[in-house]
MARDREN-43546 format. One record per residue (C-alpha): residue number from 1; y, x, z. Coordinates in pm, 1 decimal. Layout:
# residues N
  pos        py        px        pz
  NUM         Y         X         Z
...
//
This chain:
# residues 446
  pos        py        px        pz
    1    -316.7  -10753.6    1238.4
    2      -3.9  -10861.6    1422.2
    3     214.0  -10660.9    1664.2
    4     313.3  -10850.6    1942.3
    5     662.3  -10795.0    1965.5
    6     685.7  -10865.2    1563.4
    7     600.9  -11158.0    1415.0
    8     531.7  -10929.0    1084.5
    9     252.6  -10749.6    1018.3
   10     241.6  -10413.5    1126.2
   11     151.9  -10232.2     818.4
   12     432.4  -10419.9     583.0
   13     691.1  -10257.1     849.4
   14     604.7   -9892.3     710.3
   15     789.1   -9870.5     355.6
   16    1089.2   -9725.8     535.1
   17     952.1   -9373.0     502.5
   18     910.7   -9388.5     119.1
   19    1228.5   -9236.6     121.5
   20    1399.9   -8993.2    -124.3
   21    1584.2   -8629.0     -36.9
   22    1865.9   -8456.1    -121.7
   23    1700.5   -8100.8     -32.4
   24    1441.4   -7927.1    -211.4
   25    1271.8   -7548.1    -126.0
   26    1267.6   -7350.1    -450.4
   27    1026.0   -7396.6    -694.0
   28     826.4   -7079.5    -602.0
   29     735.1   -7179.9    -328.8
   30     454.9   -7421.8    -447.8
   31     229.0   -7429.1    -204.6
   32     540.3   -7600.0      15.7
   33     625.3   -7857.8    -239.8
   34     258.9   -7977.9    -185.6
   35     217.2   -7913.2     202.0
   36     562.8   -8015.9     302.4
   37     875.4   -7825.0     469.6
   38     747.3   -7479.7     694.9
   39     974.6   -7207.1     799.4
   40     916.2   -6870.4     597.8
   41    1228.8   -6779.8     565.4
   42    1267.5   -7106.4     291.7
   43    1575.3   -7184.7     158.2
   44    1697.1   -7554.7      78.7
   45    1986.7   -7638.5    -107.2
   46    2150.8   -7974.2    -206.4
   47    2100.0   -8061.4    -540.8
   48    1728.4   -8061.7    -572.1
   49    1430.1   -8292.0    -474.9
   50    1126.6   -8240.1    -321.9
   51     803.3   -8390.9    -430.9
   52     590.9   -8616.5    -220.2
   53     261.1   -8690.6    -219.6
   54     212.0   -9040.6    -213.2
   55    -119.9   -9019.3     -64.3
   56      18.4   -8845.1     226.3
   57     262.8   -9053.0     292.6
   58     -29.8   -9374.9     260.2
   59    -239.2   -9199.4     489.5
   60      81.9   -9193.4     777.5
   61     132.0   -9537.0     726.7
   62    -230.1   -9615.6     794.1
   63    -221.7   -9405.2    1073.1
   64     115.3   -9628.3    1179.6
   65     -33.2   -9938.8    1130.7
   66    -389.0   -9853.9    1382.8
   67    -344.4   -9971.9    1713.2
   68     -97.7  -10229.6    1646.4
   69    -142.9  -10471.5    1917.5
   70    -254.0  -10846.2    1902.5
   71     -87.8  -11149.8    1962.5
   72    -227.5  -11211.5    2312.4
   73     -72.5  -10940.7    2463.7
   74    -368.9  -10784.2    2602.7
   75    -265.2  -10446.6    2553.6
   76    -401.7  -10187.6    2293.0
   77    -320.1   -9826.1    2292.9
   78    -328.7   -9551.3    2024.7
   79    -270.2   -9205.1    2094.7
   80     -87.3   -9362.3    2419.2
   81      83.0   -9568.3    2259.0
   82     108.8   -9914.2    2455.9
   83     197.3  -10202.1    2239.7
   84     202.1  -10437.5    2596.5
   85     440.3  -10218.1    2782.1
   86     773.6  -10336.3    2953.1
   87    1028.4  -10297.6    2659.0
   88    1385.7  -10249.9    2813.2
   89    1648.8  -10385.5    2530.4
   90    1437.5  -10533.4    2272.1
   91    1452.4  -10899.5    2269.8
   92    1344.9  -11171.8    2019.7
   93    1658.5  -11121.0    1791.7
   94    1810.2  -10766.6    1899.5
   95    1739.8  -10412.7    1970.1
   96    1961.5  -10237.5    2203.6
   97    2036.0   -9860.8    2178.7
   98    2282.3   -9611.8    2314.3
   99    2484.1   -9316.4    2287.9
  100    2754.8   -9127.9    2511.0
  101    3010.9   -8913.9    2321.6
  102    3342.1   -8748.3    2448.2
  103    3557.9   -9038.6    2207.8
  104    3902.9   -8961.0    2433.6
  105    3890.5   -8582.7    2473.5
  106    3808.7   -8397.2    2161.6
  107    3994.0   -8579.2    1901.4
  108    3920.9   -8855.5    1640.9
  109    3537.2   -8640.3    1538.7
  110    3322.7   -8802.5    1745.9
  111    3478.9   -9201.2    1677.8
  112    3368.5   -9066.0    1320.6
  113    3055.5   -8989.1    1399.2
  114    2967.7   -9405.8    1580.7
  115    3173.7   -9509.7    1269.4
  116    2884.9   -9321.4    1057.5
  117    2571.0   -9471.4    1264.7
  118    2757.2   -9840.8    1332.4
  119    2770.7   -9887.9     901.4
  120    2425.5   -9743.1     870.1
  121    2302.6  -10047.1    1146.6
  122    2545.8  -10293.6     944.4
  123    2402.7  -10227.8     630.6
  124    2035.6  -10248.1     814.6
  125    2141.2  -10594.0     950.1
  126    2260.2  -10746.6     666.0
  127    1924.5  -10666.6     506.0
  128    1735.0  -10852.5     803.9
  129    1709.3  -10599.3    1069.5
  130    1406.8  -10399.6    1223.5
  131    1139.6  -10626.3    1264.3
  132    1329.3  -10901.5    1227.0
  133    1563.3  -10846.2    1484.3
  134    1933.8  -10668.7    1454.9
  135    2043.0  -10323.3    1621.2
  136    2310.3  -10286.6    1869.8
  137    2511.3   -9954.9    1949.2
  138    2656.5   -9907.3    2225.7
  139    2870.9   -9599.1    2245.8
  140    3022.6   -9488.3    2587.5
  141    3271.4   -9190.6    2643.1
  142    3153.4   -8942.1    2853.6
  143    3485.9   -8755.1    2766.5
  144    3286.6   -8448.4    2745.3
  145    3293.1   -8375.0    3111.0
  146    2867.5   -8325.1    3223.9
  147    2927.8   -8558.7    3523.2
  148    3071.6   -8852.3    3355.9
  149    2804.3   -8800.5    3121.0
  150    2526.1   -8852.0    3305.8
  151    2705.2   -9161.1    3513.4
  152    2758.9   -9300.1    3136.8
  153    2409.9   -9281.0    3064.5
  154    2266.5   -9415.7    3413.7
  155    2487.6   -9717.4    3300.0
  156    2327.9   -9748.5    2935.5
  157    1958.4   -9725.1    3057.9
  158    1999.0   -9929.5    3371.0
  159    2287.0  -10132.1    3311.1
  160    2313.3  -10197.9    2954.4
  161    1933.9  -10164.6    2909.9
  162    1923.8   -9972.0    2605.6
  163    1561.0   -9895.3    2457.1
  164    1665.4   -9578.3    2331.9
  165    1945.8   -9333.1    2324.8
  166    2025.1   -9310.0    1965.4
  167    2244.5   -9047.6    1876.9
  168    2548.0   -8898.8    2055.2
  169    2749.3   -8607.7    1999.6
  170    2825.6   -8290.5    2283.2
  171    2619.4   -7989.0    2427.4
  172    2716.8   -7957.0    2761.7
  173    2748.9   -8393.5    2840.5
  174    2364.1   -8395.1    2665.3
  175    2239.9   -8132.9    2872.0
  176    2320.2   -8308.9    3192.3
  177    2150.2   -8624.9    3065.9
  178    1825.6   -8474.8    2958.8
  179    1671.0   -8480.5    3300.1
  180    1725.2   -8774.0    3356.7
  181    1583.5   -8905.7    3037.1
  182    1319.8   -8727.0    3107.7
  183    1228.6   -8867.8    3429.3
  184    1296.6   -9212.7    3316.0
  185    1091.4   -9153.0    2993.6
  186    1360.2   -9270.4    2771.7
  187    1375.6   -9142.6    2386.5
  188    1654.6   -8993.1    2233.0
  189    1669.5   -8972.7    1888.1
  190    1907.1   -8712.7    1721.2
  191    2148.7   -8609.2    2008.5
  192    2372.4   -8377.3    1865.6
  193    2346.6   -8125.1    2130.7
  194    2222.1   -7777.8    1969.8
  195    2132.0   -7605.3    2245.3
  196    1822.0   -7361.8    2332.7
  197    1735.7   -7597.3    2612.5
  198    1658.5   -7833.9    2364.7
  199    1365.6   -7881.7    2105.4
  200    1109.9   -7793.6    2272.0
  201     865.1   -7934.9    2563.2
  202    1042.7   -7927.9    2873.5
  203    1237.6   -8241.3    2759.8
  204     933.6   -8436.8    2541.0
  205    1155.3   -8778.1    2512.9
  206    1446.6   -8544.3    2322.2
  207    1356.2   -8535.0    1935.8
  208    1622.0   -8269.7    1809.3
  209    1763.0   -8228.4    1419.5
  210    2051.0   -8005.5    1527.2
  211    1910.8   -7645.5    1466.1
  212    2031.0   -7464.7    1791.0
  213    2412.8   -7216.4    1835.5
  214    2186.1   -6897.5    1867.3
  215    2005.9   -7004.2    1502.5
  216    2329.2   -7080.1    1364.3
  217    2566.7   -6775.4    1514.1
  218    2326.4   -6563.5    1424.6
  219    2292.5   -6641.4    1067.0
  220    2721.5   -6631.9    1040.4
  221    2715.8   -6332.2    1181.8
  222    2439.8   -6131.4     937.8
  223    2636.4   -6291.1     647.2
  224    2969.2   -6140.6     780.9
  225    2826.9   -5838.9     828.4
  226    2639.9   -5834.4     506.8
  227    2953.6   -5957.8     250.7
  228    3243.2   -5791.7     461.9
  229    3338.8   -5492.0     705.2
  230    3388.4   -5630.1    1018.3
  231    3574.3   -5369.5    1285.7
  232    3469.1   -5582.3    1577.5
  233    3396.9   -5984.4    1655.8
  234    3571.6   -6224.2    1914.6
  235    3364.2   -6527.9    2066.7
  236    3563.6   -6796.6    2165.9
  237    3304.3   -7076.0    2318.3
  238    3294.6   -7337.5    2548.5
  239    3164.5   -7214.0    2905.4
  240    2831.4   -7257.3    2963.2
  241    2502.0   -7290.7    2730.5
  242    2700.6   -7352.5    2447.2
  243    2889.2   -7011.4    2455.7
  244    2626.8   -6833.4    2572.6
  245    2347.2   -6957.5    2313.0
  246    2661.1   -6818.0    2030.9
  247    2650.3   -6546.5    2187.9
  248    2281.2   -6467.8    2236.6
  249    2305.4   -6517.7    1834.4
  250    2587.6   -6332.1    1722.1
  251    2423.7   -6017.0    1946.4
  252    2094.3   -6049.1    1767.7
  253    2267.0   -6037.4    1433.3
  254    2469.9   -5746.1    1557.4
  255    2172.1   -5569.7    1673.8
  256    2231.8   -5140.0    1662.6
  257    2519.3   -5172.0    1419.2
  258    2770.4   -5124.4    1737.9
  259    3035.1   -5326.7    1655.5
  260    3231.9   -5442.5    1970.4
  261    3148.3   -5838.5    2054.9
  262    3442.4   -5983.5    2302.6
  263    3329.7   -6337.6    2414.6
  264    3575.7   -6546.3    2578.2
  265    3401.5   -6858.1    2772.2
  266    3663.5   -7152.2    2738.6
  267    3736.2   -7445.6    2983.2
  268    3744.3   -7787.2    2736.9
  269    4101.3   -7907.3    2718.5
  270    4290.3   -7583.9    2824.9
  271    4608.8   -7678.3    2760.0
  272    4752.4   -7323.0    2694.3
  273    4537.5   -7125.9    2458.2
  274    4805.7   -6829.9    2431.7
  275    4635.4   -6627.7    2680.5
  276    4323.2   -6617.2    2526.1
  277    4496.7   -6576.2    2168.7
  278    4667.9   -6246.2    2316.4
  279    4346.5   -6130.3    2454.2
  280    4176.4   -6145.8    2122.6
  281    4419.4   -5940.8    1957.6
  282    4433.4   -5706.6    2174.7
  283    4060.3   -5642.7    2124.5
  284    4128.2   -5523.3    1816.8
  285    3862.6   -5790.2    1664.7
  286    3957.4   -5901.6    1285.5
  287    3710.8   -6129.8    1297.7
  288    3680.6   -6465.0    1501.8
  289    3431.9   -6676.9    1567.1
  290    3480.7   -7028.6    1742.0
  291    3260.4   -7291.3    1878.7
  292    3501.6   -7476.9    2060.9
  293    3644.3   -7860.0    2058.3
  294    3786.7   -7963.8    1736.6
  295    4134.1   -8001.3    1899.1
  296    4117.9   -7688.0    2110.5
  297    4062.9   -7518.1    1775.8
  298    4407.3   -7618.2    1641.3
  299    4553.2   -7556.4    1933.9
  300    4433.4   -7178.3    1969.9
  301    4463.7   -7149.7    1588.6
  302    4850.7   -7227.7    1651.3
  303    4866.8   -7032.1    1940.0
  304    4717.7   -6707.9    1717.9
  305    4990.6   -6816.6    1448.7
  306    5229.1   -6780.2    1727.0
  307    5188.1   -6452.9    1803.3
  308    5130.6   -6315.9    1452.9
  309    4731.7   -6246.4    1508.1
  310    4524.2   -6370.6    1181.0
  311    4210.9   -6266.2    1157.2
  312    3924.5   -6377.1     969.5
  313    3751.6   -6719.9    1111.6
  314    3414.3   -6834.0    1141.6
  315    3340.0   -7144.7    1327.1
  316    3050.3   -7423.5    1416.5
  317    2967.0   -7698.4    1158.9
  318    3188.3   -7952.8    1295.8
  319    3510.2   -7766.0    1149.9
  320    3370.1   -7843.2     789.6
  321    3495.5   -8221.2     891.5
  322    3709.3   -8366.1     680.5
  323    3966.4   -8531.0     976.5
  324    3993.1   -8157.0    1133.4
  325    4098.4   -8044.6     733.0
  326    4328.2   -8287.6     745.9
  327    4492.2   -8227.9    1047.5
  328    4447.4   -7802.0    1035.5
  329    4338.1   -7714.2     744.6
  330    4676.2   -7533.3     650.8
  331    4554.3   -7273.9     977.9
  332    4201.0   -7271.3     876.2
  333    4181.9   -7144.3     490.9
  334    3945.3   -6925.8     424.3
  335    3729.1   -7005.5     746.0
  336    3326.9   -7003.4     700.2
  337    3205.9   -7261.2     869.0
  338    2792.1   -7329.8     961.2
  339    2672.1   -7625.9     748.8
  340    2397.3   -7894.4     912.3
  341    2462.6   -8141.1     647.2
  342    2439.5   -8169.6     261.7
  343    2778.2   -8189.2      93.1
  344    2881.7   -8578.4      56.3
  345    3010.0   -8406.4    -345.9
  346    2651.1   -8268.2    -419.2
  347    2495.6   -8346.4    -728.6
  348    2231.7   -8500.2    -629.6
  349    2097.1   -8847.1    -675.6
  350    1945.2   -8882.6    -310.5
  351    2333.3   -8752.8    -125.0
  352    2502.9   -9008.5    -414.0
  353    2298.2   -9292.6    -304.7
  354    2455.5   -9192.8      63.4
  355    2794.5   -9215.3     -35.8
  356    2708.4   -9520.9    -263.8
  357    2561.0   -9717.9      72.2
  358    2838.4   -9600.0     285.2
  359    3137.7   -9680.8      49.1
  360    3007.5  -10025.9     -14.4
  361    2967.6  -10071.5     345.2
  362    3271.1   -9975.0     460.0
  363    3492.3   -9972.1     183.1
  364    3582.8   -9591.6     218.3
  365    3427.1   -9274.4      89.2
  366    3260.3   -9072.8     385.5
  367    3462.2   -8859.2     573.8
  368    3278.5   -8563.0     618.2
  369    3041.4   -8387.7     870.1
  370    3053.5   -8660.7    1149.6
  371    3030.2   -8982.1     884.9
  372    2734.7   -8770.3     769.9
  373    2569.8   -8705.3    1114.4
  374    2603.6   -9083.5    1221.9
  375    2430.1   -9177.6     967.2
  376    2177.3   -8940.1     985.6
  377    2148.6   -8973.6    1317.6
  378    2094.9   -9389.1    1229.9
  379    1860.2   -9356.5     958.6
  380    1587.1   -9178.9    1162.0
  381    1630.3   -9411.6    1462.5
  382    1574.9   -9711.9    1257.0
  383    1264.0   -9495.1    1115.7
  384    1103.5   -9449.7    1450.1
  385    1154.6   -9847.3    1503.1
  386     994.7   -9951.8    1138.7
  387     706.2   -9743.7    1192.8
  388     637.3   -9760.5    1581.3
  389     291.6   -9975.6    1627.6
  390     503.0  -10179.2    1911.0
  391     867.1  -10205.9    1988.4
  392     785.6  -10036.3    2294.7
  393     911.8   -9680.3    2384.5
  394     546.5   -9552.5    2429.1
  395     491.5   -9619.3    2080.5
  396     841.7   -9492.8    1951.4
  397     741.9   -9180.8    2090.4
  398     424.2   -9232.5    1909.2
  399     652.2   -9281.1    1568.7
  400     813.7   -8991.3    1573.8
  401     527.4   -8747.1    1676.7
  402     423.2   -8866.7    1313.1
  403     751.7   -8790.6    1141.3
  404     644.5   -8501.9     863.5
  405     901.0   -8411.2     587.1
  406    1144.7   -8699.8     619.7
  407    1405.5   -8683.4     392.8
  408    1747.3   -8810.4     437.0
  409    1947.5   -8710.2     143.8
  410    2203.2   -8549.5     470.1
  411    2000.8   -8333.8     668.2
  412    1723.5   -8060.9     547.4
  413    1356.1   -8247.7     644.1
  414    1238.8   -8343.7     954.4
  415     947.8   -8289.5    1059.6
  416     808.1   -8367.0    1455.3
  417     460.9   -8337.0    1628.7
  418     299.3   -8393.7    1955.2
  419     447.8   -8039.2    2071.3
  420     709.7   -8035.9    1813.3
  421    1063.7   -8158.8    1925.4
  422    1282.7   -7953.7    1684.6
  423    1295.1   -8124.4    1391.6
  424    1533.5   -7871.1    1200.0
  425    1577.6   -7520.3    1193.9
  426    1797.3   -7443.6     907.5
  427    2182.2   -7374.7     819.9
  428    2403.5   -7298.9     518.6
  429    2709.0   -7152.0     515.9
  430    3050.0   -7319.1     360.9
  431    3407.6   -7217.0     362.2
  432    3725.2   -7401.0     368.3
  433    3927.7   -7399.1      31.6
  434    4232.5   -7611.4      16.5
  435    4164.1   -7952.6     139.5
  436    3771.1   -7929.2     120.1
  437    3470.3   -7704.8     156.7
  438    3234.4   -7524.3     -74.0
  439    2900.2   -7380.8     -34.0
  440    2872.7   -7003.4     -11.0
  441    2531.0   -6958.7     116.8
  442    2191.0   -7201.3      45.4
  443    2032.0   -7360.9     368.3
  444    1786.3   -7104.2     535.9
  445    1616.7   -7062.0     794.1
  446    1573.6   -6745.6    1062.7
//
């Protein structure tokens, strides 16, 4: 059988997902290693592998390869997936997809981050492509302002014609795009937006690997207060869902324990952080958490250095990045910091081969967290295209639903369904030593 829009046949197009992981759920957990990822409390580390059944993974790409449509274009369907369907930004030779990120307003991260994804499609090109055709990225700043982000992405669906959103990086620039997806039934693959609003059914076309701020808050906070004596916590996050869903988490973790929570919401690109620096020490709090741009974090970590306020830190995952080390790691020792990501040093065959692929394709070691989550972010879009019936974004959508324990070697597994859009719910914890991170908790769940 032949898919219309491929002149391969469907079922040789499946071999991506016979691919290997750098996380693993302890061994005593058996029933899991056989059955596949599932959240009781498990805990994944890097450094370990899983074990797949190859039968399983057979029986998906059977499932894949039903319903692939026929050469004449009369239009088949398979759990509504339409292999005749009008397929914006796929052409005989290219696949289009895009992303908006804020690339002038939060520093050099999120360049980092279409750096990561842009090698990943390189090195998928040189090899031939999806389907025999080659990905394009486009990558528009939406200078994380919520308006700009949604006129950026009304110009990639209906001017640039993407066929999916792949990617992209910011909560609050996401979040005003997702209804709009939505009613245009576009995909989008891997947004890094990790917000509450997300990963679940009222946005269907958003497939999420970001576990969400409450998920992640709340598990830095119950370490803090299990492995410390905190006096009392300041919040500084950015306005709006972001802050809030920290919040939310940090106050579950809290719970009856009574220590004092100040939360300071935070306009992006204030461009004097002293006031709020002064009105965290005078709160008394020794501890501070942040979820905040990675150069309004320097600047409020200067602005606390200026006034002779250091308390402890404790900040989103993006601060375990090695370009925000670089540039303020000197104000950030000792800072725990969420981890999304296996550590690129991990010694683990599955996060070496990463490193391996990226170095050769770009000549240069990965940079951190936002190398990582481009790439990431990459390898499951170019998934959903191998194993979709059709290059259409019926049966993309169709693709993904079937994504069960797929392992990238960067994130924990990923795993979607028909009613399933989160496709990760689990964190570590790392803290910044020197000019580099270490692990100080294994990847959980809550």
């Amino acid at each position: 059988m032949r898919d219309s829009r491929d002149g391969t046949g469907v079922a040789g197009t499946g071999t991506a997902s016979l691919d290997t992981c750098g996380f693993t759920i302890y061994h005593r957990f058996t029933m899991l290693r056989k059955g596949g990822w599932r959240v009781m409390t498990p805990i994944l580390e890097p450094g370990r592998r899983y074990l797949t059944v190859g039968a399983t993974v057979l029986v998906s790409l059977a499932a894949v390869a039903c319903g692939s449509g026929s050469g004449s274009g009369g239009g088949s369907s398979n759990a509504n997936c339409n292999t005749s369907e009008a397929a914006p930004g796929v052409t005989g030779s290219q696949i289009t997809v895009g992303e908006t990120l804020p690339l002038t307003t939060a520093g050099p991260s999120p360049q980092q981050t279409v750096d990561g994804s842009q090698a990943y499609y390189d090195m998928i090109n040189a090899a031939g492509g999806v389907k025999g055709r080659k990905i394009k990225l486009i990558a528009r700043d939406d200078q994380y302002n919520p308006s700009m982000a949604l006129q950026q992405m009304r110009n990639l669906v209906q001017q640039d014609n993407i066929f999916v959103v792949a990617g992209g990086q910011g909560t609050p620039n996401f979040l005003a795009e997702a209804p709009f997806l939505n009613a245009q039934k576009v995909p989008a693959i891997a947004p890094y937006a990790p917000s509450s609003e997300l990963g679940n059914m009222k946005y269907p076309y958003v497939y999420m690997t970001a576990v969400n701020y409450t998920t992640e808050f709340q598990i830095m906070t119950k370490y803090v207060l299990d492995n410390y004596s905190p006096k009392g916590f300041g919040l500084v996050g950015v306005q709006g869902n972001v802050g809030d869903d920290s919040k939310k988490g940090m106050q579950q973790a809290i719970g009856s324990s009574g220590k004092p929570l100040l939360y300071i919401p935070e306009q992006p690109g204030t461009p004097d952080l002293t006031p709020l620096a002064t009105q965290l020490k005078s709160s008394g709090a020794d501890w501070v958490f942040l979820i905040i741009t990675p150069s309004d974090t320097g600047a409020l970590l200067k602005a606390m250095q200026r006034i002779g306020y250091q308390p402890r830190l404790a900040a989103w995952a993006g601060m375990g990045d090695q370009t925000y080390i670089e540039q303020f790691g000197d104000l950030s020792q000792g800072m725990i910091v969420a981890q999304e990501l296996a550590l690129t040093d991990a010694n683990d065959p599955d996060v070496q081969r990463y490193v391996q692929q990226f170095t050769k394709q770009t000549g240069r070691a990965p940079g951190g967290f936002n190398n990582s989550l481009g790439w990431s972010q990459a390898e499951l879009v170019v998934k959903a295209l191998r194993d979709a019936p059709a290059l259409t974004r019926s049966c993309v959508l169709y693709s993904l639903n079937q994504v069960k324990d797929f392992k990238t070697g960067i994130l924990p597994p990923i795993t979607f369904g028909p009613t399933q859009r989160q496709g990760v719910n689990a964190a570590g914890l790392v803290q910044i030593q020197g000019t580099t991170v270490k692990q100080i908790s294994p990847f959980h769940s809550v």
